[in-house]
C-alpha positions in Angstrom: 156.8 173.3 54.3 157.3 173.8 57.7 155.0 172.1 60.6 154.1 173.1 63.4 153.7 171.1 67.0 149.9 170.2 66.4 150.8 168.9 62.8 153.6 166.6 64.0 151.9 165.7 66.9 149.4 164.0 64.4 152.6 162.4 62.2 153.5 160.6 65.5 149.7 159.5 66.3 149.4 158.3 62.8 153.1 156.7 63.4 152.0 154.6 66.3 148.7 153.6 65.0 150.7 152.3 62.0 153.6 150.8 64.2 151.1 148.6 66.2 148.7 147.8 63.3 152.0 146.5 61.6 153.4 144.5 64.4 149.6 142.9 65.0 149.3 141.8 61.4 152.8 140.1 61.1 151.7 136.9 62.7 148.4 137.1 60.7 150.3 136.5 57.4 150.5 132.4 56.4 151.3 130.9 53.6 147.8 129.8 51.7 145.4 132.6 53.9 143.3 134.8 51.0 145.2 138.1 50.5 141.7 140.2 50.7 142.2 138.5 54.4 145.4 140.5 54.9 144.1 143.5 53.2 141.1 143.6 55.1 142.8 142.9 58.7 145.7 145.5 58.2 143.0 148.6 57.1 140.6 147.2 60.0 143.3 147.2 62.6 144.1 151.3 61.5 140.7 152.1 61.9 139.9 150.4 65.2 142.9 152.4 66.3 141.5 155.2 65.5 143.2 155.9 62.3 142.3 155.4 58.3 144.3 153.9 56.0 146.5 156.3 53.8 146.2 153.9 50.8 145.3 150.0 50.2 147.5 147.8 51.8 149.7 146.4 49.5 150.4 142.8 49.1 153.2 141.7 46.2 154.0 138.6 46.0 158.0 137.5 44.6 158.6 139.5 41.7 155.5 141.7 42.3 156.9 144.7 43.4 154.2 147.6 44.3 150.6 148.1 44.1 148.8 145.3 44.4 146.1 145.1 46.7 143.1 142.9 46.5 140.1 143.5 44.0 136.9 142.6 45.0 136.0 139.3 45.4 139.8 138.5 45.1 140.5 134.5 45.1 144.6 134.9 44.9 146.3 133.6 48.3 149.6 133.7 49.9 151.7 130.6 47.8 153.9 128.6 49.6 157.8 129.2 49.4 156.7 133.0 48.7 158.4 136.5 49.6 155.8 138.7 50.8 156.0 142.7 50.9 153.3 144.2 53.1 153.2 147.6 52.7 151.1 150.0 54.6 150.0 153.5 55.7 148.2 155.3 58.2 146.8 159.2 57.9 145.5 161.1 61.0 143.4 164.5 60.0 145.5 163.8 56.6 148.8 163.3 58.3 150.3 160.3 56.3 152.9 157.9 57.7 154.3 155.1 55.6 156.0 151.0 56.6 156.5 148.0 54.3 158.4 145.0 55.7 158.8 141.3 54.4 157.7 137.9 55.2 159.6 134.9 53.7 158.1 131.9 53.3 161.4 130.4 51.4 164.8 130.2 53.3 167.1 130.9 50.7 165.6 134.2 50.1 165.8 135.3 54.0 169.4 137.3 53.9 167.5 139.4 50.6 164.7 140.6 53.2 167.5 141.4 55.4 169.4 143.1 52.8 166.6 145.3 52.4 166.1 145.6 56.0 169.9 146.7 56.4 170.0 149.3 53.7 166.9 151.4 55.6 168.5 150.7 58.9 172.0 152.2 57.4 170.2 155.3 56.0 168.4 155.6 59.3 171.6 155.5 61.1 173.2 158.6 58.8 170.4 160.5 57.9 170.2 164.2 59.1 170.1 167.5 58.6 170.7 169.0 54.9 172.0 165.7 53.9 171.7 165.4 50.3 169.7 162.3 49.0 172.2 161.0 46.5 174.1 160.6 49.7 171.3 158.7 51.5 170.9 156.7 47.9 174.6 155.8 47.9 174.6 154.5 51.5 171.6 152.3 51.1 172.9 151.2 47.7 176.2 150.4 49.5 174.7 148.6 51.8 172.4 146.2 49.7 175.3 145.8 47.6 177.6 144.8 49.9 175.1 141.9 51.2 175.7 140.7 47.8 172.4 141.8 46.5 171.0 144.9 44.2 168.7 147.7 44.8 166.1 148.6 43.0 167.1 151.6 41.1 163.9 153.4 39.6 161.9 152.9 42.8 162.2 155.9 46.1 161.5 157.0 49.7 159.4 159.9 49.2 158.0 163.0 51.3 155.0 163.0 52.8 152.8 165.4 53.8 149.4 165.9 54.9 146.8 163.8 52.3 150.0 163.6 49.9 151.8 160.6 50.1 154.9 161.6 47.5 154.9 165.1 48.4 157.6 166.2 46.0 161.3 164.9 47.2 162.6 161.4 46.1 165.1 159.3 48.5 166.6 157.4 45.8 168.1 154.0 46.4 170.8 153.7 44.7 173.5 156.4 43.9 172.8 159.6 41.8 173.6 163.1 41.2 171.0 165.9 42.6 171.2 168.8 45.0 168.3 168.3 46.8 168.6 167.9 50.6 166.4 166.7 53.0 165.4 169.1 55.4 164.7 169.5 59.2 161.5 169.0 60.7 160.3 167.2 57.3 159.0 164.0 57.0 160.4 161.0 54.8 159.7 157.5 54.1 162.7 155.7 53.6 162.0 152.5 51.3 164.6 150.4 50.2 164.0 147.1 47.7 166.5 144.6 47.0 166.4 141.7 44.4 168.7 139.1 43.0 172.4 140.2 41.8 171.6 138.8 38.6 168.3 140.6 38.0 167.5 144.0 35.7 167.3 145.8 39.1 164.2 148.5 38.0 160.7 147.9 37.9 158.2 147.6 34.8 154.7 148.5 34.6 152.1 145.4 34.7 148.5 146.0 32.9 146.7 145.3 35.7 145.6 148.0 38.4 144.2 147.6 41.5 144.6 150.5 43.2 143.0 154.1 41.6 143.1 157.7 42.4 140.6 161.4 41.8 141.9 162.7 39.0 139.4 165.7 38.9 135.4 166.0 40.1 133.3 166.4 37.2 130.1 166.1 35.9 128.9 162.6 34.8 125.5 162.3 32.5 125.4 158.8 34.6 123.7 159.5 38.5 125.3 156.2 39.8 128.3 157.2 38.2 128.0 160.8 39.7 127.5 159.5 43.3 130.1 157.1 42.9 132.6 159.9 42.3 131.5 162.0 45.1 132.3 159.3 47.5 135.5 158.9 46.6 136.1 162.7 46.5 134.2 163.1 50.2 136.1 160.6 51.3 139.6 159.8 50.2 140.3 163.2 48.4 144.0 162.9 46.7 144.8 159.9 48.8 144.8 156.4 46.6 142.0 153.8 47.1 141.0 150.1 46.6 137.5 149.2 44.7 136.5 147.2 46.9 136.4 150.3 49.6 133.1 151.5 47.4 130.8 148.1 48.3 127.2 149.3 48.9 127.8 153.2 47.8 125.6 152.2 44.6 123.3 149.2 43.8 125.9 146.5 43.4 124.3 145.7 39.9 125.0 149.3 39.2 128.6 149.4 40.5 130.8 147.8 37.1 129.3 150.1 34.9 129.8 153.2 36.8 132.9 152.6 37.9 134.1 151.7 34.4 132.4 155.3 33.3 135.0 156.8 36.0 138.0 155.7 34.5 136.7 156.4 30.9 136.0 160.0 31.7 140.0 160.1 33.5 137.8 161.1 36.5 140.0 158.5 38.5 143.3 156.4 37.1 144.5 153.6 38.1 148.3 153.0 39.7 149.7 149.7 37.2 151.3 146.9 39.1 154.7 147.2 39.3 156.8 143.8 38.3 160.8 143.4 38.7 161.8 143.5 34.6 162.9 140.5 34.8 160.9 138.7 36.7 162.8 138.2 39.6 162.0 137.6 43.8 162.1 141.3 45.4 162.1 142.1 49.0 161.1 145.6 50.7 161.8 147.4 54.2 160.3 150.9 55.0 160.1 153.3 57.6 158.7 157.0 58.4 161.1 159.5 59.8 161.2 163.1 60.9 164.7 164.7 60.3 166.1 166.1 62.6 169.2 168.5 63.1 171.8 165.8 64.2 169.6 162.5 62.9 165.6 161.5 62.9 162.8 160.2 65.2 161.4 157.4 63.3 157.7 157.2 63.5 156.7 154.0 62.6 
């Protein structure tokens, strides 16, 4: 769809809000802090700006990937010698915007975040205009490559739109065939991963979720349960959110059980953790950009 001012008015609001929230929290992030300490300063920092977090921050850890933000009472914390992908978003009146960047805690894998950082900076640099995104996908594969790493190939930029997040086009990162184009006046998150040449180069699906959805509003025979879900429905709508964002809607001693009847009606789902196949150390760069005719404004 097409915006108008007002709506991209509010993408660049929600841009800078993210942008300064970001830069803030960089120094924040130490080896051996609790990671419900990061999540907890980075969706604090959006809303004293006047914003509210898109989705839960996500911290991954190494060969963590995507998705992981911290459950409540979460005891995990930053280990030392670590790669750390932050990644975060912002939404204004539903307007999402969209950055991940990496802190490295181990030398030997610094010129991997910069790979990553490289192949969104080329893309950045070329993108415009009904350019098709196998194009964009080649140049940031290029790029990666040619830093003598590998992209992650079953993991894209997206679209985003207002309380959508992947709002239907894909900006792969790594070459492939399609006819889609990215359009002017749209707005695109541009997220490239890199990992070790040697790795499986996709992503894999870890039992564990952390992060959770609306699926549909229904009726629940349970009253905690039924409250519970009208929260999350008043509150985040389609947007993702973490569990521990629902502290004090229901008696605590109430909270497991109705939460647990959420998922088992499919009234929410969960996102699984997403883990590089073969277990290696993956880095992430990301930005929000509106295309425009001859290039993009980036947002964040």
């Amino acid at each position: 769809m097409l915006y108008d001012y007002e709506a991209i008015e509010k993408f660049r609001i929600s841009g800078k809000i993210l942008r300064e929230s970001r830069e803030e929290l960089k120094p924040f992030i130490q080896e051996n802090i609790p990671i419900i300490e990061i999540c907890e300063k980075a969706e604090s920092l959006i809303r004293k700006k006047g914003g509210k977090p898109a989705f839960p921050c996500n911290v991954s850890i190494n060969e963590i990937t995507a998705h992981y933000t911290s459950p409540p009472k979460d005891k995990t914390k930053i280990p030392e010698r670590s790669l750390v992908k932050i990644d975060m978003g912002v939404h204004v009146d539903g307007y999402v915007t969209d950055t991940a960047f990496s802190v490295c805690f181990n030398p030997e894998h610094m010129i991997m975040v910069n790979a990553a950082q490289d192949g969104l900076q080329a893309a950045i640099n070329t993108i415009h205009a009904d350019m098709s995104t196998s194009k964009i996908g080649t140049i940031i594969e290029k790029t990666i490559r040619n830093r003598g790493f590998r992209p992650i190939s079953n993991l894209t930029g997206h679209s985003v739109g207002r309380y959508l997040i992947h709002a239907g086009t894909s900006i792969p990162n790594v070459q492939q065939f399609s006819f889609k184009k990215v359009k002017e006046g749209q707005v695109y998150a541009i997220e490239p991963f890199a990992t070790l040449p040697n790795a499986e180069g996709r992503v894999e699906n870890y039992p564990q979720k952390t992060i959770y959805r609306l699926v549909k509003n229904k009726k629940m025979k349970s009253l905690y349960a039924q409250k519970l879900l009208k929260y999350i429905d008043e509150n985040f709508k389609t947007l993702p959110f973490a569990e521990r964002w629902l502290k004090n809607v229901i008696p605590s001693n109430q909270h497991n059980q109705a939460f647990n009847l959420l998922l088992k009606s499919k009234a929410i789902s969960g996102y699984p953790i997403l883990v590089e196949a073969s277990g290696k150390t993956v880095s992430q760069a990301e930005h929000t950009v509106i295309v425009k005719k001859d290039g993009c404004e980036v947002l964040t």
